[in-house]
C-alpha positions as a LaTeX table, in Angstrom:
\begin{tabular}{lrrr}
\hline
Residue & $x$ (\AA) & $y$ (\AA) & $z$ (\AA) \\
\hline
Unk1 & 204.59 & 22.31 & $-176.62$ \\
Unk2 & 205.79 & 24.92 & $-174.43$ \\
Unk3 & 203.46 & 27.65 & $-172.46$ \\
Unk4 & 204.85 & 30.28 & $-170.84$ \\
Unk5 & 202.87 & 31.33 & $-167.82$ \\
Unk6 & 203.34 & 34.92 & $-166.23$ \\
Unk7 & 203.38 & 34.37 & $-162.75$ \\
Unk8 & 203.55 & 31.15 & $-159.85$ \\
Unk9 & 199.76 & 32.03 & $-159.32$ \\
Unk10 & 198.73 & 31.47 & $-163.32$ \\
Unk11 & 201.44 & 28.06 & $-163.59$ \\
Unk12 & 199.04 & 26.62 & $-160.32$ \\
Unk13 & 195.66 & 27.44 & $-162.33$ \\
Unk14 & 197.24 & 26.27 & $-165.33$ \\
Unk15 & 198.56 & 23.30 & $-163.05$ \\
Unk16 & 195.44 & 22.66 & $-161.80$ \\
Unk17 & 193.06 & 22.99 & $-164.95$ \\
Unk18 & 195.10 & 20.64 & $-166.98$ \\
Unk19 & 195.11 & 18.06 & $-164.08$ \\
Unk20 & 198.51 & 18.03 & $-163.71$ \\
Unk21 & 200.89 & 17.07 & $-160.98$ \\
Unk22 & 204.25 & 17.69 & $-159.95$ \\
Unk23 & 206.46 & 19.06 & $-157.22$ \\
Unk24 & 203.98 & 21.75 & $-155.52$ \\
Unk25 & 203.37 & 22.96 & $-152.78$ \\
Unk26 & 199.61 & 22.53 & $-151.77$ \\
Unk27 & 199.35 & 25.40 & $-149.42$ \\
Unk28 & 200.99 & 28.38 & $-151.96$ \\
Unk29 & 201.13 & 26.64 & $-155.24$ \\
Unk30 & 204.40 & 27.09 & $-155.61$ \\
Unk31 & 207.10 & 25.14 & $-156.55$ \\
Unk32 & 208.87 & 23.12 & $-154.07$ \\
Unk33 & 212.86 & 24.07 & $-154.42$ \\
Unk34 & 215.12 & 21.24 & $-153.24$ \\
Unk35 & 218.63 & 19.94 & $-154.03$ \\
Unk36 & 216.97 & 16.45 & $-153.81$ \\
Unk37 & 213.47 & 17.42 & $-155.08$ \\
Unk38 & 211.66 & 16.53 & $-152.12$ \\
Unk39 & 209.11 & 19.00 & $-150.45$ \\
Unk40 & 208.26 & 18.89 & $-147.01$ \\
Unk41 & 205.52 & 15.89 & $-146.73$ \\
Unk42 & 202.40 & 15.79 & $-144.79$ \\
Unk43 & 199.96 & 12.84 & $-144.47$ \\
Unk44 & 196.16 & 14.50 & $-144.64$ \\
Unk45 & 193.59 & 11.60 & $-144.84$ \\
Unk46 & 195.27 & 8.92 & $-146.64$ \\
Unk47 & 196.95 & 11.33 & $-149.27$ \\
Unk48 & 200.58 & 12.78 & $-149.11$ \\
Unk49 & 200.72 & 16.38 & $-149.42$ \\
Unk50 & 203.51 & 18.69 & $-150.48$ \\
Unk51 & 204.72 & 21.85 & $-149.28$ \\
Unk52 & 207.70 & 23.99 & $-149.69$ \\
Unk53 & 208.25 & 25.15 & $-146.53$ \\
Unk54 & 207.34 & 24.50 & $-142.60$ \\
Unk55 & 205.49 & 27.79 & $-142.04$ \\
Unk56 & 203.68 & 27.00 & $-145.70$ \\
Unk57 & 202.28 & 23.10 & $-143.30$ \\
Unk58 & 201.60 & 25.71 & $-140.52$ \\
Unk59 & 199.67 & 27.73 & $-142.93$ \\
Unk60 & 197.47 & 24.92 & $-144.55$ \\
Unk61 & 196.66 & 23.55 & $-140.95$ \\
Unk62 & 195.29 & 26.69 & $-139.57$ \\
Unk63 & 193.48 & 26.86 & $-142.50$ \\
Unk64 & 191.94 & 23.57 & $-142.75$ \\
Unk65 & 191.56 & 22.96 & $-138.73$ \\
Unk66 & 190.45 & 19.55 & $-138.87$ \\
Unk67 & 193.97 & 18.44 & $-139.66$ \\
\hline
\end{tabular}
């Protein structure tokens, strides 16, 4: 089956409803464009977190201060 989302903001909800996971990044929802298809990696509390970019880990931290 194949949806077709309008936007990066609808794919995350979409994403996110349906439980599913894959190469995201947890601060914009966007996906994380590599040559080797590995985001930017942050351990938060046990869990490894993805991100696309280093301003997107910057971003997430200021907004979750207890990092």
């Amino acid at each position: 089956m194949v949806h077709k989302l309008c936007s990066d903001a609808c794919f995350s909800k979409f994403r996110s409803a349906n439980n599913l996971t894959m190469n995201c990044c947890e601060n914009c929802g966007g996906y994380c464009y590599s040559g080797s298809g590995q985001c930017h990696m942050l351990q938060i509390e046990g869990q490894s977190k993805k991100f696309c970019s280093s301003s997107c880990i910057t971003a997430y931290k200021q907004v979750h201060d207890h990092i």
